[in-house]
N, C-alpha and C positions, 0 to 999 in steps of 0.2 A: 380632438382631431381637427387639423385645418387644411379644408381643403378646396379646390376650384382648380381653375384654368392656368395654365403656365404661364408665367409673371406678370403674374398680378400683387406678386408680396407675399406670399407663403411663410418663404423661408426668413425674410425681413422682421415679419410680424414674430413670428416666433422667438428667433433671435432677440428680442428687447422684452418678454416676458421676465428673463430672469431679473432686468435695468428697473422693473416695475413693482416687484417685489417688495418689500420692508421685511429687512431678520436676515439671519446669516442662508443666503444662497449657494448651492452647490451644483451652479450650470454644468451640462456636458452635452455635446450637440455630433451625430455622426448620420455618416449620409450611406444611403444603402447601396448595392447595385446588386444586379440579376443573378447570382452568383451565391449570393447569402444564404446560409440557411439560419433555423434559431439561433442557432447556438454561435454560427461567425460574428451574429449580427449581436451577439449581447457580449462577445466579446470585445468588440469592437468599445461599446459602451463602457465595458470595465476596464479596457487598454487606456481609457481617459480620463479614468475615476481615483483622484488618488484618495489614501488611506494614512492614516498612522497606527504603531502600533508601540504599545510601549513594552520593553525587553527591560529584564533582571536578572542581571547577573547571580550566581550562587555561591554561596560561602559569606564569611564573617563581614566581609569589606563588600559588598554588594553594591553595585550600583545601576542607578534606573537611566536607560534612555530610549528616545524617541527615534522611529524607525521612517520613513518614510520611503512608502510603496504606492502601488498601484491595486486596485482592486484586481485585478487578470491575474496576479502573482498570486492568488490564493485558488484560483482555479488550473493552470497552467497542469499541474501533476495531480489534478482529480481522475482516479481509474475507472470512476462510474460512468466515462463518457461521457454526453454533449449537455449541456446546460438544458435545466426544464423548469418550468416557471416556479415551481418551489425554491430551487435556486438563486433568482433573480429575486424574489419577495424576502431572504433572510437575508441577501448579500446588500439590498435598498434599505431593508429596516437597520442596519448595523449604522450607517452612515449619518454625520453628525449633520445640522442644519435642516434646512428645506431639497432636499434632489430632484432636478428640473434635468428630466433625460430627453432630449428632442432627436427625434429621429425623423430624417429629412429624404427626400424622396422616397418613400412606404411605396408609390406606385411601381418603383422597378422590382418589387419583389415578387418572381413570379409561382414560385410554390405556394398552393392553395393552406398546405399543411402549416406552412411558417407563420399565414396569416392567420387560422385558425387558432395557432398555438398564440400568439402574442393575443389575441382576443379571452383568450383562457389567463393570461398573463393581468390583464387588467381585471378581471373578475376575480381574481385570487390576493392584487393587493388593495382592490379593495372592500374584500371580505375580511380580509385581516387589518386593515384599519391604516394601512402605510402611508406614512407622510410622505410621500414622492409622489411628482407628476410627471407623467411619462405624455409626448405632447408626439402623435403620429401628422408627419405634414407628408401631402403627396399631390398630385393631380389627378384631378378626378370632380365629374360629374355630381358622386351621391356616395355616402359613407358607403353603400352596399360594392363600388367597386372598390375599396379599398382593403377592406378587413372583412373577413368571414365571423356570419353568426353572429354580427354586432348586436343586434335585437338584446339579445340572451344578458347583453352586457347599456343597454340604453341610462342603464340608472347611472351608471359610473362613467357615462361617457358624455362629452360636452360634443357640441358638432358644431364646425365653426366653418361656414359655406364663405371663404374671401371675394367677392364682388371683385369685379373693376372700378376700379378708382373713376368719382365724381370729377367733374371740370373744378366744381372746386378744390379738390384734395390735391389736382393735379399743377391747379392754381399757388395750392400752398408750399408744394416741393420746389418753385421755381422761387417766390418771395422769399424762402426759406432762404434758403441759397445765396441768393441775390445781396439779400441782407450782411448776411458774414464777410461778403465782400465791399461792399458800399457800393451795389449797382445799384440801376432803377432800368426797367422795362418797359417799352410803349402797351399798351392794353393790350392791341392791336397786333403785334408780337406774342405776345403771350396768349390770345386766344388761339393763336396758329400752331403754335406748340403744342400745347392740351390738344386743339382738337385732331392735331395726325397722330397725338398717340394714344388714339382709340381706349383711353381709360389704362392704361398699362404706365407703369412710373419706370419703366426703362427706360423708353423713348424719349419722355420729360428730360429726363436728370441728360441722357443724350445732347438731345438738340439743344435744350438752355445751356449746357458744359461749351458745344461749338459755336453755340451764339453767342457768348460771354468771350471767350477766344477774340472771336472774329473780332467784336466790338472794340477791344483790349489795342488787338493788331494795328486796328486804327485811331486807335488813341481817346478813345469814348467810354463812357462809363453808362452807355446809356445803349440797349439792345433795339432795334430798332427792327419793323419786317423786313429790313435788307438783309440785315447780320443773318435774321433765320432762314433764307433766302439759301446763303453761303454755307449755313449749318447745314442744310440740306443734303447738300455735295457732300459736305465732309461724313457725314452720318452715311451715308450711300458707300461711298468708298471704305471706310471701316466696320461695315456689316458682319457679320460671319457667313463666312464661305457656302455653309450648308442651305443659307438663305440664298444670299445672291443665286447660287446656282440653279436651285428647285425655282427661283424666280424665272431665272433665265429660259429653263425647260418649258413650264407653263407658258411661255408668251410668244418664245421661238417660233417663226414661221419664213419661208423661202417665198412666201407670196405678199405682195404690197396691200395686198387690200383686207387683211384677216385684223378682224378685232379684237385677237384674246388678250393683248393689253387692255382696252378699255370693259372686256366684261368682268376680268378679272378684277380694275379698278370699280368699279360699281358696286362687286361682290364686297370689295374691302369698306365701302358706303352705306352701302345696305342696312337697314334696320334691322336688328334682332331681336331673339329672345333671349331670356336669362342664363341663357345657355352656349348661347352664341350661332344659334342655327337663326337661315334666311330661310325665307320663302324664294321661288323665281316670280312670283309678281311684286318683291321687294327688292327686286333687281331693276325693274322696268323704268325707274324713275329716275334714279342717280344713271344708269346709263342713257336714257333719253337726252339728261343732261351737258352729257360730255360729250354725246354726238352730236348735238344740239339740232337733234331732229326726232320726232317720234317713233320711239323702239318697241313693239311686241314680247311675248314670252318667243313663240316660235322664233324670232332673232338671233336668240342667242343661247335657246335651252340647249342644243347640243353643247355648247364652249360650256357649260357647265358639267354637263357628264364627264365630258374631254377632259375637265381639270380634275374628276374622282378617278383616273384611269392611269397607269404606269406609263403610258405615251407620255404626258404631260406632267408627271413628275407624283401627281398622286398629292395636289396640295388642298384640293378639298374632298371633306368625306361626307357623303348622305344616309338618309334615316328615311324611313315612312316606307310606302310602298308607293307603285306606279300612279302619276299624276297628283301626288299626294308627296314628295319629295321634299324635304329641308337640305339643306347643306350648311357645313359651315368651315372654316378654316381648320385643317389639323392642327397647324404649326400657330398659336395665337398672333406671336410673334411677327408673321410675314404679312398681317394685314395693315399696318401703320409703313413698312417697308414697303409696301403698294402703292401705297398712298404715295411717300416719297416718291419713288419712282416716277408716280403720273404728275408729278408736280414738274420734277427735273426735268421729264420728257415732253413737257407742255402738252401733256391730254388733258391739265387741265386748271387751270390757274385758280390767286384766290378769292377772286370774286363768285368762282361759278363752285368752287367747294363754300362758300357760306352760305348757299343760295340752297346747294343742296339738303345742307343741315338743315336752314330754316323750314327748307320745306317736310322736312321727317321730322320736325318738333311739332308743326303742323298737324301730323297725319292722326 
């Protein structure tokens, strides 16, 4: 099971399991939605899975050939009804090679039952001994919200918690890159990049793709902090909608003087845990900074409730109880977009975002 925060590589990592392999592999990779139940969801898997079968002809002159289908074709006109893990463990042992079944957002599945039953599914192949790896990727916290009853199945199951990506790894995606092209990047660029994308390799492969562009436009092979400057823009403007918007809510105000750009900036600065929740006294400091005056909690704790509440779009969510409060982005995705924004919007340039990092490497 791989699971964590939404994009941080889930599906990525997964996907290159079967590239890693040595011996004949038999990838199949389907993604779930809310909708699913056992038995869609394993069809789904066999609509993908082909087979061969070999047919003989009868009589004197007989002849042998090779048939090829799909696994779903031997389910399709089963009268016993919906597929149950007996099913799934004789239809995987039949299959020739290694079978590498990934199944990609587990979290949209919202039947307690489906998840129970696929948990019975891995305890049954492997009681029986089945050479197939069934690889559940989803978003999530702790195996416990993903799959029921995991415990019962701990032996058979690997639990793979995907972090966000190091400055370095995030380092490597850009050289990577860079490489196949024959660029070269200023350092100084490149630490601008990694650090507005908060550990997320979306944003990387993003802003180096517009920074590389921009450089190109002008006729350089060489990405400089102007080019990401320019990425900036361009990465803002082709956001997705749902972002921009729920951005737009959160910060919207008819009054000149309201801060919820800058605490919202802050929040996306903020020091976390492994988790991705802040404290509001891990607010106080990247916003003192961009006000560039000394901020308290009282400042600004209400723009924090404000942002867990349907007025403001509901783009952070809290934990704990009274005076005891974490928060953290729902959307992981809208906190490096924050960041852009405060850069575009000059709430905050980048001398005063290094200054705040150093000072959180500091703390």
């Amino acid at each position: 099971m791989i699971f964590g925060e939404r994009g941080v590589g889930k599906t990525s990592m997964a996907n290159v399991v079967a590239t890693k392999i040595l011996g004949p592999v038999l990838p199949v990779r389907v993604n779930c939605d809310t909708t699913d139940t056992y038995s869609s969801l394993w069809m789904k898997v066999f609509e993908r899975t082909p087979v061969e079968q070999t047919v003989t002809d009868m009589g004197l002159m007989s002849t042998t050939t090779t048939v090829h289908e799909f696994l779903a074709d031997r389910f399709r006109d089963d009268e016993g009804g919906g597929i149950v893990p007996d099913d799934v463990c004789r239809a995987l042992e039949g299959l020739p090679g290694f079978p590498i079944i990934i199944v990609d957002e587990f979290d949209r599945i919202m039947d307690p039952v489906v998840k129970q039953t696929m948990a019975d599914t891995i305890k049954t192949l492997s009681d029986y001994s089945i050479t197939a790896t069934v690889v559940l990727v989803g978003v999530a916290d702790s195996v416990d919200q993903l799959i029921e009853q995991h415990h019962s199945i701990d032996r058979a199951l690997v639990q793979i918690q995907m972090p966000r990506m190091s400055v370095g790894e995030l380092y490597e995606i850009v050289d990577n890159g860079l490489q196949m092209l024959g660029m070269a990047i200023d350092d100084e660029a490149k630490h601008e990049i990694a650090a507005m994308s908060k550990g997320l390799p979306h944003y990387t492969h993003l802003l180096a793709l517009h920074a590389a562009r921009t450089a190109l436009d002008s006729e350089s092979m060489r990405i400089t902090p102007e080019n990401v400057e320019e990425a900036i823009l361009k990465a803002l403007e082709g956001a997705q909608e749902t972002i921009r918007s729920a951005y737009h809510k959160a910060t919207m105000s008819t009054r000149t003087d309201t801060i919820y750009p800058q605490v919202l900036l802050a929040c996306a600065l903020a020091e976390t845990d492994e988790f991705g929740y802040f404290a509001p006294g891990d607010v106080r400091s990247p916003l003192s900074a961009i006000m560039q005056k000394a901020k308290g909690i009282a400042s600004f704790s209400r723009h924090l409730h404000d942002f867990c509440g349907e007025e403001r779009g509901g783009v952070l969510e809290k934990t704990g109880a009274a005076y005891r409060f974490r928060f953290r982005f729902i959307n992981p995705l809208m906190q490096p977009y924050v960041i852009m924004q405060g850069r575009a919007k000059k709430l905050v340039d980048r001398g005063r975002l290094d200054a705040i990092e150093q000072l959180r490497l500091r703390r």
